[in-house]
Structure formats: C-alpha cells, structure tokens
N, C-alpha and C positions, 0 to 999 in steps of 0.2 A: 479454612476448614474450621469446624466449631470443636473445642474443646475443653476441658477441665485443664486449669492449671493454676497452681502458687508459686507468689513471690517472695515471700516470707513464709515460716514457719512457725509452730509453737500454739496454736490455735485452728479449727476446721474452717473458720471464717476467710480464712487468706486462700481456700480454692476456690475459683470462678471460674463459672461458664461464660468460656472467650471465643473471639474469632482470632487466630492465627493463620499466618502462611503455612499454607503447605509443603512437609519437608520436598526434595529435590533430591533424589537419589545419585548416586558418585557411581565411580565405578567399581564393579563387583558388589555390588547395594539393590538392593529391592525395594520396592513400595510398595506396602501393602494397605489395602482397602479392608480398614477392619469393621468383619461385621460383627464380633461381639468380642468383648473383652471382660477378664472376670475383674473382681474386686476383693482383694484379700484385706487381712487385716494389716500386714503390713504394707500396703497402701495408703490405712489411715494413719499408721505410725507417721511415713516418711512426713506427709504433712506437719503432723505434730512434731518432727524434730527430732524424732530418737535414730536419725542413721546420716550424722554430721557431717559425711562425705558428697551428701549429695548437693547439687550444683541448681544454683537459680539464677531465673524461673525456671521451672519445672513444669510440664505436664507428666502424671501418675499412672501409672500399671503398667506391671509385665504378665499379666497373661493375656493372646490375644487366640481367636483367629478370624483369617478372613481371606480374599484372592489378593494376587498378587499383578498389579496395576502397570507399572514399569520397573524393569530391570531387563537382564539375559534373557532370549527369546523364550528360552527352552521353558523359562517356571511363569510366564506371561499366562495370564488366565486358571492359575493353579491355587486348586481350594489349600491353603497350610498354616502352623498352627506354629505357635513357640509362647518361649519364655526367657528371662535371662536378668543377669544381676544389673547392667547396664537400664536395663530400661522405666526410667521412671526418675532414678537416681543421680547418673550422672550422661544419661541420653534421653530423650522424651521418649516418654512412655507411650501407653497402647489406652488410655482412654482419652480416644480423641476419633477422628475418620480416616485418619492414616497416620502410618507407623513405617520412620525408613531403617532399613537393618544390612547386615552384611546378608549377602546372598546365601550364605553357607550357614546363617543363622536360622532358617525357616526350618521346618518339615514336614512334608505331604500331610494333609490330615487325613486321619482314617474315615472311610466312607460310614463307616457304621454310626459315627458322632458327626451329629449336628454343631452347626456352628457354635453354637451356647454351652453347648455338653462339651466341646472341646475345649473352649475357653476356661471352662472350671476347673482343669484337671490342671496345668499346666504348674504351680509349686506345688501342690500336693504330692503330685504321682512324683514328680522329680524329686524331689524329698524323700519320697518314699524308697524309691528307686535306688537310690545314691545311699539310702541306709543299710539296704538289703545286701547290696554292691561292696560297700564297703565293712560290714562285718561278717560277711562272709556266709550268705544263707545261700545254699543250695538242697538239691533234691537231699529228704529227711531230716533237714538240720531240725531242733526244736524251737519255735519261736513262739515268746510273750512278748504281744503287742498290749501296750497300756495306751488306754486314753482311744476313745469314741469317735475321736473328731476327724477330719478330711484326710489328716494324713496318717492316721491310724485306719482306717479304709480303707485307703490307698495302700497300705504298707501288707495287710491283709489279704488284701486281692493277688498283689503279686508276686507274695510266699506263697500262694495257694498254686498259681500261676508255676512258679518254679520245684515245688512239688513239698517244699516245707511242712512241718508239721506245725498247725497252728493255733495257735492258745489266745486268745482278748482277755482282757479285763481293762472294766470303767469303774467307776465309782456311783452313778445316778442308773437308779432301777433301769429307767425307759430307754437310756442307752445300753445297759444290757440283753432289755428285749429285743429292742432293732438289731443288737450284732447277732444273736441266738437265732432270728426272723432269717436273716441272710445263710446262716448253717452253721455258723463256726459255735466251738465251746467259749464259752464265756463264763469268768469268774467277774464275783461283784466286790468291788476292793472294800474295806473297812478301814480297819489298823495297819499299817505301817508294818508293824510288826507280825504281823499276821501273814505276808504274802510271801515269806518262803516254805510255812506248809502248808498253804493254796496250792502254789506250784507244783510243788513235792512232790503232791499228790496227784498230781497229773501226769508230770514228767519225775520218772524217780531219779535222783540227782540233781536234778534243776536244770532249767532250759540252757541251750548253748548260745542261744542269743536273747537279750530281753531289749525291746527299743520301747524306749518310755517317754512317747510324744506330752506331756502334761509339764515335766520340768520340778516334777515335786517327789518322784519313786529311785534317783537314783539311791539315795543309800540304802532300802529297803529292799533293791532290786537283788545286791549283792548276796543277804541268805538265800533268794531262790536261784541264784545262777551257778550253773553247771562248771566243774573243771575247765580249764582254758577257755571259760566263756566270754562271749563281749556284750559290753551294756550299751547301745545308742542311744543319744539324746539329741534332743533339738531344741531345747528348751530350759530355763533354771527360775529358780526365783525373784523377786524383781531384784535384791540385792547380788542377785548373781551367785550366789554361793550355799553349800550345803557340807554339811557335817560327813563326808565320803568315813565310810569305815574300814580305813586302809590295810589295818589286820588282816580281816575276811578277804578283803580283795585279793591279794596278795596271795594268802594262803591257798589261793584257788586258782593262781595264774590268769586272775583276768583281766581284762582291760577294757578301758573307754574310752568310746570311739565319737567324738565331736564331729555332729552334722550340719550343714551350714548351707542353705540352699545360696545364699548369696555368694560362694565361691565360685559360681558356676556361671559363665557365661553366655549370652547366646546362642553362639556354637555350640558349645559343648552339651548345654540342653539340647538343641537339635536333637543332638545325636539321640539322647536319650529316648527319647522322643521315639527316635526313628525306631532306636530297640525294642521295647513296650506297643508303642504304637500300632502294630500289626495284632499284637493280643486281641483289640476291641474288635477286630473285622474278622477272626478267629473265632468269635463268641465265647472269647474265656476270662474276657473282662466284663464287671458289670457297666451298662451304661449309666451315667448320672443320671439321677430323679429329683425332683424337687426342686431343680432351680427358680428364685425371682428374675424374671427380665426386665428389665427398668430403661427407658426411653436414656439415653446420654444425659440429657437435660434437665433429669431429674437426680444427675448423679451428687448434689451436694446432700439432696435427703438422703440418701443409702449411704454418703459416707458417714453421715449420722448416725444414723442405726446402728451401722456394724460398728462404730465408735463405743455402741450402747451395749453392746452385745446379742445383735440379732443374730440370729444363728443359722437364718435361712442361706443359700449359698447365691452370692448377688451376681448377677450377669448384666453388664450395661452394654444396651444397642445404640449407637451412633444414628 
C-alpha cells in the first residue's frame, strides 16, 4: 500500500512517500480502508521530534475515516470513523490506505459527515469533548471559550449542544467576525489584564468555566472566573510555564484542569465519538466547511504548509 512515513526525525525531509505491506489484522482487529484522513499539527510535530515516545519507522495520523475491509463479520462493510493516541506514534498511523486497529477502536460514522468532514473532526471535537467532560459544563453552566481555532469551535458547538451558556473571545478581528457570523457573543481580547472586566461584564461574577485553547490566558483567566470555577487548557508556552496567580486562585476555590488529547486511546475515543457523534445526524452540530483535500501524494507539501502555518484544515485522500 502507498504511504507517508519516517525514519528518523528532527527535520520534514525524513517523511517519504513509500510502498509498504499492508497491515494484516489479529484477532478482535479491523482493517480499515481509509478514505481520508485529516492532518493536524501535531502530525508535523511528531515528525519533527517533539513526542520522544514514539517508535520507528513511523507512518503519521490519527484522524481517519473510512470502511472497514476485514475483521468481525458484523462491522465488514461499515462506513467508521476514530482517532486515538497510539496512532501514528507508537502504532502506524492513518495516512496511509489502510489503518489496522482494535475492533472496539472504530465508531460508525454519522451519515450526515462525509468522509473528509469526519476526518477533521476527530482531535478537535475529542479535545473539545474531554474539556467540557471533564470541567464540568452542563445545562446553564457559563463558559469563556478563548481562542478561534478547531478546538475552540468544537468546544463551542458542543456547550451549545449541552445547553451551556456561551461566551468566545480571540484576539484577531476576523476571528471574531467568523465566531459573531456563527451566533455566539464574542469579545475581542487586548490586555491581559483587561479580560476580567470583559467577562464581568457578561457574566456578573465571572464564568464557571473558562477553557483557554491558545496556552497564553491562563493567568489572566483567573480575574474573570467565577467562585469554585475551573480553568481548562490545552496548551502553554513554548517554555512551558506561566506566572499562575495563586492568591486569586485560591481565594476563589478554583482549579485547573490539564487537557491532553494524547491520554486517550483508541477506544476510549471511540467511545467519544459514539457520544457526540449522533449530534451531526441530529442537525445540532455544525458540519465542517472549508476543508483542503489533497491527493495522499501530495502529503509532504501539506505537511509543509501546515509546518508554515496554514490554516486551511488539511484532509489527505489516499
């Protein structure tokens, strides 16, 4: 089968489009025929070297979807969809034409998403999912969603989804158009210090959750959050570290809550998946718009790009 892979890392030169064997699925394992797979940015990380665990040679991606070719009778012929930390990293990943997984790894894709629109969602929404999940947002909670990008969308959609009360804020105009275009309120970040009487002012007290996809608002977050509130992140500075204002925090009973899509196996995405996943055929999700599809073969230029910071959302067909 034809696929993307490296043997070394530390440079994008060391991915090649290869022929390999195709996996050979075991028991309780699938095969699946993928027909598109997305491209994140950590895909071009792993390349580059920054997640030491992973094991070569390598072929890269965990988002796929596509049918499933051989395995258990019952999912033979079955359009399905995942993602998961193993893949890419320390099992061959999904850009490639096939992808072999635990059986219990897959799940059904929603009819409403095409092949390519499923494929892009797959760490977004799970990130997003596993934020909302784990700080605790339910029907009315108040949520400031920071930062514009796939999984501030995603995290957006599906507070909305759960009945959340929801606030964005980005920093660049035209991402505050586009979130405003979609319906939600949107503040436009500035100062640092400025964004707990943005908040405020919205939610008096300060929101019960603030998930701050960007990696640069958690100390800032802390004036605008609410009593017993909790702050998600997913993200920090390249040195890792931030000046956290442990007075304020404290004095308000809150806490932070470390998100980490590569916890999650999988299965346990599956699952996620399977949770959410009925939303799109519900019509209470939006579907993706705007994806690039890019031929497989042309996947060393796209990893370039998005290396570059393109910012289109990359879909590779096989």
């Amino acid at each position: 089968m034809k696929a993307l892979q490296f043997d070394k890392t530390g440079d994008l030169s060391a991915l090649r489009y290869v022929d390999v064997a195709t996996p050979v699925p075991g028991a309780d394992e699938v095969l699946v025929e993928i027909k598109a797979a997305g491209l994140n940015p950590s895909d071009v990380k792993n390349v580059l070297g920054r997640f030491p665990y992973t094991t070569l040679p390598r072929i890269p991606g965990r988002d796929f979807a596509g049918v499933v070719v051989a395995g258990p009778q019952a999912l033979i012929g079955q359009e399905v969809w995942g993602t998961g930390r193993q893949l890419g990293f320390f099992a061959d990943g999904t850009h490639a034409q096939f992808v072999k997984l635990p059986a219990n790894g897959v799940a059904l894709k929603p009819v409403h998403l095409s092949f390519a629109q499923a494929a892009s969602l797959g760490v977004p929404y799970t990130t997003a999912w596993d934020a909302l999940e784990r700080s605790l947002v339910t029907a009315g909670t108040t949520l400031l969603v920071i930062g514009g990008g796939a999984v501030g969308s995603a995290a957006l959609a599906l507070a909305k989804v759960r009945g959340a009360r929801v606030l964005a804020a980005a920093r660049r105009p035209e991402q505050v158009k586009d979130l405003q275009a979609q319906g939600y309120q949107t503040i436009q970040l500035d100062k640092p210090e400025d964004l707990g009487a943005q908040v405020n002012a919205v939610y008096a007290g300060g929101a019960e959750v603030i998930f701050d996809t960007t990696g640069f608002w958690l100390p800032a977050s802390v004036a605008a959050l609410a009593t017993f509130g909790r702050i998600a992140i997913i993200a920090a500075p390249v040195d890792g570290h931030v000046q956290l204002p442990a007075l304020g925090l404290y004095r308000k009973g809150g806490s932070v809550v470390g998100i980490n899509s590569l916890l999650y196996g999988v299965q346990a995405c599956a699952a996620m998946l399977d949770q959410f996943g009925k939303f799109f055929d519900e019509d209470l999700l939006p579907l993706p718009q705007g994806l690039l599809e890019s031929p497989l073969a042309e996947g060393l230029e796209r990893y370039a790009e998005v290396n570059q910071g393109r910012g289109d959302k990359v879909i590779l067909l096989p």
